[in-house]
N, C-alpha and C positions, 0 to 999 in steps of 0.2 A: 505601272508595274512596280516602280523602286515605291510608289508608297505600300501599297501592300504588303511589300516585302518589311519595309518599316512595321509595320503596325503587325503582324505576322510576328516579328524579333519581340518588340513591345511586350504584346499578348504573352511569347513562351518565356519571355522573365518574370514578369508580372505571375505568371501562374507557377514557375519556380520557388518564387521566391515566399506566396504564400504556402503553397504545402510544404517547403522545408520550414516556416514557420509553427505549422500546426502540429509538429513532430513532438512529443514530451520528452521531455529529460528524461534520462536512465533513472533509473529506482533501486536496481540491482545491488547489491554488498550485504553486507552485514550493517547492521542498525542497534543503536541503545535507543528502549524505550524507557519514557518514563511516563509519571502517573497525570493524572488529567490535568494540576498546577502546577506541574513539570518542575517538580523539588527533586522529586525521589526516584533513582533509576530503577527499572522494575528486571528489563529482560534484556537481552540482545536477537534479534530478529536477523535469519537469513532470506533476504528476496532474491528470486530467481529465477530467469524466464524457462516455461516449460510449455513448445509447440504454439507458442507467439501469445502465451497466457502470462501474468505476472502473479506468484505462488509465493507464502511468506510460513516458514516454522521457525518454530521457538529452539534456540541454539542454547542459551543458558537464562537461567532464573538467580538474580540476585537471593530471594528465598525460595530454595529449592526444594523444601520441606512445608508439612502440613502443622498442625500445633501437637500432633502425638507426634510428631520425627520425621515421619514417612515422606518419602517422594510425593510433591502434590498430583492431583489429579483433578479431572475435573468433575466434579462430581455434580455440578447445575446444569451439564449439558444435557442433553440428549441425542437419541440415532446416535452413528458409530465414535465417535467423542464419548458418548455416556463412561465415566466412570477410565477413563486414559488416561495415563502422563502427560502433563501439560510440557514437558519438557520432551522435545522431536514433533511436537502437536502441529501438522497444518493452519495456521489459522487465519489466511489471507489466499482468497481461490477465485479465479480468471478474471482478473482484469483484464483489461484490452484497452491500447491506445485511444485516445477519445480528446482530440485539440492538445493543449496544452498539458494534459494528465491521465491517469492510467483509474476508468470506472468499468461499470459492467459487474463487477462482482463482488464479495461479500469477506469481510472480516467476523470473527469470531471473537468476544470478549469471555476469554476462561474463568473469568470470577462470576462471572452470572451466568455463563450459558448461553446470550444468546447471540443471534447471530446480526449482525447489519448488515446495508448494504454499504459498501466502499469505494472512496475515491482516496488516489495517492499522488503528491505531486511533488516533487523534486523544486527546491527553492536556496535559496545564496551558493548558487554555483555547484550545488549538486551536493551541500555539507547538510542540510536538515532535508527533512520529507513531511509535507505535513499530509497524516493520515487523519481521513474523515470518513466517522460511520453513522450510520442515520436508518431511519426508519420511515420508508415513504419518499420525502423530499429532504435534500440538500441542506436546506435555509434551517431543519430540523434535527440536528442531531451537535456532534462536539467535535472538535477537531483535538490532535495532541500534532506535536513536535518532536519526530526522531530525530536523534543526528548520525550521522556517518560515523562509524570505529574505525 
């Protein structure tokens, strides 16, 4: 009976211990992005959990303006984006926990319009986030490097 009871204890650490391993880092705060060689700041990005989804808009545009003056907008988008502020734009919708990082759902790149799928991962202690959007599979697409404001 005392081993069962051993092996019993074993089991519910051993199964503690990996699904608080499988947990991802937070992603939540505000974020500086920058551009794909990560020289040039672009934006600052709010993420924010909404009904256990992870949701990202645009809080400020280093250029906020188009080349006549104006507010940019998008104008490569399409459906309800067509022709919007890229500035309050949604443009990171349902992620969901998935091992080590938050997939499931799709980033928006406002200079072209279109949409990816996305994965986001919290990495040096929860100071960068590397976001990656692709088309299809993973192994396919670009990664960039937020960091924490």
């Amino acid at each position: 009976m005392k081993r069962i009871n051993v092996i019993f204890l074993f089991a519910l650490f051993f199964a503690g211990a990996f699904s608080l391993s499988a947990d991802p880092a937070p992603v939540t705060g505000v974020w500086r992005t920058f551009n794909d060689a990560g020289t040039k700041e672009e934006s600052t990005v709010e993420i924010y959990e909404k009904d256990g989804k992870i949701f990202g808009k645009i809080l400020s545009l280093i250029d906020p303006n188009d080349k006549d003056g104006k507010p940019a907008r998008c104008t490569e988008c399409d459906g309800p984006e067509k022709d919007k502020p890229i500035l309050g734009m949604v443009i990171i919708k349902g992620l969901s926990a998935d091992g080590d990082k938050w997939t499931g759902g799709r980033i928006l790149d406002p200079n072209d319009g279109t949409w990816y799928k996305c994965s986001l991962k919290a990495t040096e202690g929860g100071k960068k986030l590397e976001v990656r959007g692709y088309i299809g599979f993973s192994l396919i697409g670009r990664s960039q490097f937020w960091q924490k404001k």
